[in-house]
N, C-alpha and C positions, 0 to 999 in steps of 0.2 A: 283211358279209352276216349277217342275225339268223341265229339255229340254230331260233330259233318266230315265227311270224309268225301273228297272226289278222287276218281281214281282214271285217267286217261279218258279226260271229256274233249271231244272232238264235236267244233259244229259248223258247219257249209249254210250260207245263206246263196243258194245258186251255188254257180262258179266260186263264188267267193267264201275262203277258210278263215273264219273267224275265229277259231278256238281251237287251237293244235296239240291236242295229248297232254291236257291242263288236269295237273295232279294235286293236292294241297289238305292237308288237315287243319281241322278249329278243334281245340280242346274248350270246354267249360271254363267260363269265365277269359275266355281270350278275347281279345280286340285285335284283328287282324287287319290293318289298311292298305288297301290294293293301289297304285297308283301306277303310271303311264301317259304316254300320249294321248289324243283322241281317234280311237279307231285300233286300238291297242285289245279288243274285245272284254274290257274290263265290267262293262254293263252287261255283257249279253250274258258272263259268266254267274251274275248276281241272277239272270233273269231265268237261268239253267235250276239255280240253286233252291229257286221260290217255286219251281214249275212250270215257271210261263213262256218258259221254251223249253222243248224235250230237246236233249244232246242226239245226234247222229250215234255217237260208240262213247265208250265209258262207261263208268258206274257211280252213281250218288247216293251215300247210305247216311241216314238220320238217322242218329239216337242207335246207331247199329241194325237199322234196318233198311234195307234197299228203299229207294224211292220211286212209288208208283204213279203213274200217271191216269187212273181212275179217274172220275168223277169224285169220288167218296173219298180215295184218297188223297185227293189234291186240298178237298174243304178240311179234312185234317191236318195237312201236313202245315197250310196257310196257317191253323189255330195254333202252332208250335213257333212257327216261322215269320217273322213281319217283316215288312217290306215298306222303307217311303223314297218317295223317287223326288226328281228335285223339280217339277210342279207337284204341286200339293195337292188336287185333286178331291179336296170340301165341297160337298155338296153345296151352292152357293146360297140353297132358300130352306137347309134348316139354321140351326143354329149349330153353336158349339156341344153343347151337350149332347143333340141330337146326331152333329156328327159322330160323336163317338160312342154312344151307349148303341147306333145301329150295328156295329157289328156285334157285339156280347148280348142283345138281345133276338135277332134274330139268326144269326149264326150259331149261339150256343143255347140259345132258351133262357136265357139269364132273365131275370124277373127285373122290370122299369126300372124299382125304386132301390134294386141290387145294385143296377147299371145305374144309377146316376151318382149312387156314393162312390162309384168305381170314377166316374168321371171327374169326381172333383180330387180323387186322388191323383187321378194321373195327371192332371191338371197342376196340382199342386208342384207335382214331378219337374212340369217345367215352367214353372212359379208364372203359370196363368190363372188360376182359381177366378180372379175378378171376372174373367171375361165368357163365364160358360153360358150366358146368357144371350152372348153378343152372337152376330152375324158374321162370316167370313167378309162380306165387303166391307164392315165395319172393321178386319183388322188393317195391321200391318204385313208386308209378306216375311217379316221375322217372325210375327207372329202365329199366321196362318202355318206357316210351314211347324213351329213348336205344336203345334195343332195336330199335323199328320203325325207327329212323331207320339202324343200323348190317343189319338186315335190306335196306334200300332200297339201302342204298349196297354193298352185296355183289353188286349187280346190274348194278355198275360201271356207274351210266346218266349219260348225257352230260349230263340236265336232271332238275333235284330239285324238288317240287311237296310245297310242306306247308298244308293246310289245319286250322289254329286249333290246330296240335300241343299248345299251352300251357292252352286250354280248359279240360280236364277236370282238370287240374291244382290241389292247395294250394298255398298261394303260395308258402308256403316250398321247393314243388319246381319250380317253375317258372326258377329261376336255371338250377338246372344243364343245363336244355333248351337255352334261352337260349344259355349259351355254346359249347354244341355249334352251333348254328346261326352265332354269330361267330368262332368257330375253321373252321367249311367258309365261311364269306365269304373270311377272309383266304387261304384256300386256293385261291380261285378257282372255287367251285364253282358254275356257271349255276343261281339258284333263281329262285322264283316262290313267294312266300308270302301267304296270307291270315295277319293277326294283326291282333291287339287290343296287342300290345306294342311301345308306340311308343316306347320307349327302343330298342329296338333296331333297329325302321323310323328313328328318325332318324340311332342311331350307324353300323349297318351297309348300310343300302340305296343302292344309287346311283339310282334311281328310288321314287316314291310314286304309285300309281296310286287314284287315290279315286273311289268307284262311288255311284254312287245312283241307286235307281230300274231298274235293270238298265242303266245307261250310264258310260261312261267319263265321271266329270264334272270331272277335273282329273289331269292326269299334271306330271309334273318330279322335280326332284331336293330330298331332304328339306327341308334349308334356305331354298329358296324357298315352300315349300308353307306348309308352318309356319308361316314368319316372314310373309310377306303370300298369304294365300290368294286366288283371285280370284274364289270365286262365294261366295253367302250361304251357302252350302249346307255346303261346306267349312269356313268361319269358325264358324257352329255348332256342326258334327260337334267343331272343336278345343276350344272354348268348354266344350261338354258334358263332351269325353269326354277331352281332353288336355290343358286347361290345367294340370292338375297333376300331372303327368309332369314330373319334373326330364330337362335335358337332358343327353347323355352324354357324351363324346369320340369323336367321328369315328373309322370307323374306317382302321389306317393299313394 
C-alpha cells in the first residue's frame, strides 16, 4: 500500500498549466528524486503534496486517506509530512534549540524539557549537537540549512519532502547536506526530493521521476533512466545537464 498517492493533479496558475495530469505513488521507505528543467512544475508539485497549494483536479491520499484542505487538517497533515525548501527560513533571533523544539512544543504540546532532548537528538541526526546553543547568524549556510532539515525531522513526520535544499548553497557546502540526505536514505526514511544533484539521485534514489512541461515524462529506477532514456527529452536533459556528473556507489 503507497503512504502518498497522486492521482491526476492538474494545476493553472492563470493562463498558465503548471501541472498536467501528474499521477505518481511513494511507497514506505522509498526515496523518490524528481528532477527537470526549471519551470518543469517540480516545486509547485511538492507544494500540492504539503498543502500549500490546492490542485485544480485530481486527488492526493495519505496514508490511504484523501487529503483535506481544512484548517485542522492541514495542521495534521504538516505533523506527518515535513517540508525544507532551499532558504532555510530560521528564526534569525532564537537559537537552535529554540528553532526546533518551536514546533513540537507548540504545535503538539510536547512538554520544554521533552522537546529539547528531542532536539539534541535530531541534531545529532545531522552531526550538529555542538551548535544547539548557537544562533542561525552564527552558522554556516551548510549548516543552517542541516538545521531546517533536523527542525523537519523533530516533527517525527512519516514523509520528508525537500525542495532544491542544495540550491542556495557554495559548493563547497553542499557535501555535507548531501550526506545528511544519504544517511536518512539508508535509514529508511520515505522522501520525495526535487534536486539538481544527480550523484546522489543516481547513488541513493530507488526511483527517478523526470518532469517536463508540467507532466510526468519518464519515471523508473536510476540505472535504467540514465543508462537508456526513452524520450528525447530525457536524453537531452542528461546530455545538457548530466553527462558530467561522475557516477557514484549505489546506495547499500
Amino acid at each position: 500500500m503507497p503512504i502518498l498517492a497522486l492521482r491526476g493533479i492538474s494545476k493553472r496558475f492563470g493562463g498558465h498549466l503548471v501541472l498536467a495530469d501528474v499521477t505518481l505513488t511513494v511507497d514506505p521507505g522509498q526515496v523518490v528524486a524528481i528532477i527537470g528543467r526549471s519551470g518543469s512544475g517540480k516545486s509547485t508539485l511538492l507544494r500540492c503534496i504539503n498543502g500549500l497549494e490546492r490542485p485544480d483536479s485530481g486527488t492526493i491520499e495519505f496514508d490511504n486517506r484523501p487529503l483535506g484542505h481544512t484548517r485542522q487538517q492541514l495542521q495534521a497533515l504538516r505533523r506527518d509530512i515535513g517540508i525544507v525548501f532551499q532558504s532555510f527560513n530560521l528564526f534569525p533571533h532564537l537559537s537552535v534549540e529554540r528553532n526546533i523544539t518551536l514546533g513540537p512544543t507548540a504545535g503538539k504540546g510536547m512538554a520544554r524539557e521533552v522537546a529539547r532532548d528531542l532536539a539534541r537528538r535530531v541534531l545529532a541526526m545531522v552531526d550538529l549537537e555542538d551548535k544547539i546553543e548557537a544562533y542561525p547568524q552564527q552558522l554556516s549556510g551548510g549548516q543552517q540549512q542541516r538545521v531546517a532539515i533536523a527542525r523537519a525531522l523533530a516533527m517525527e513526520p512519516r514523509l520528508m519532502l525537500f525542495d532544491e535544499i542544495t540550491a542556495s548553497l557554495d559548493p563547497e557546502l553542499i557535501g555535507e547536506v548531501v550526506r545528511v540526505l544519504e544517511k536518512l536514505a539508508r535509514d529508511g526514511m520515505t522522501m520525495v526530493l526535487v534536486t539538481h544533484e544527480m550523484g546522489f539521485a543516481r547513488a541513493s534514489a530507488d526511483t527517478i521521476v523526470f518532469m517536463h512541461q508540467g507532466r510526468v515524462w519518464e519515471t523508473g529506477p536510476p540505472d535504467k533512466l540514465f543508462a537508456s532514456p526513452a524520450t528525447k527529452e530525457l536524453a537531452s536533459f542528461i546530455d545538457a545537464i548530466l553527462a558530467a556528473v561522475p557516477p557514484r556507489e549505489p546506495r547499500r
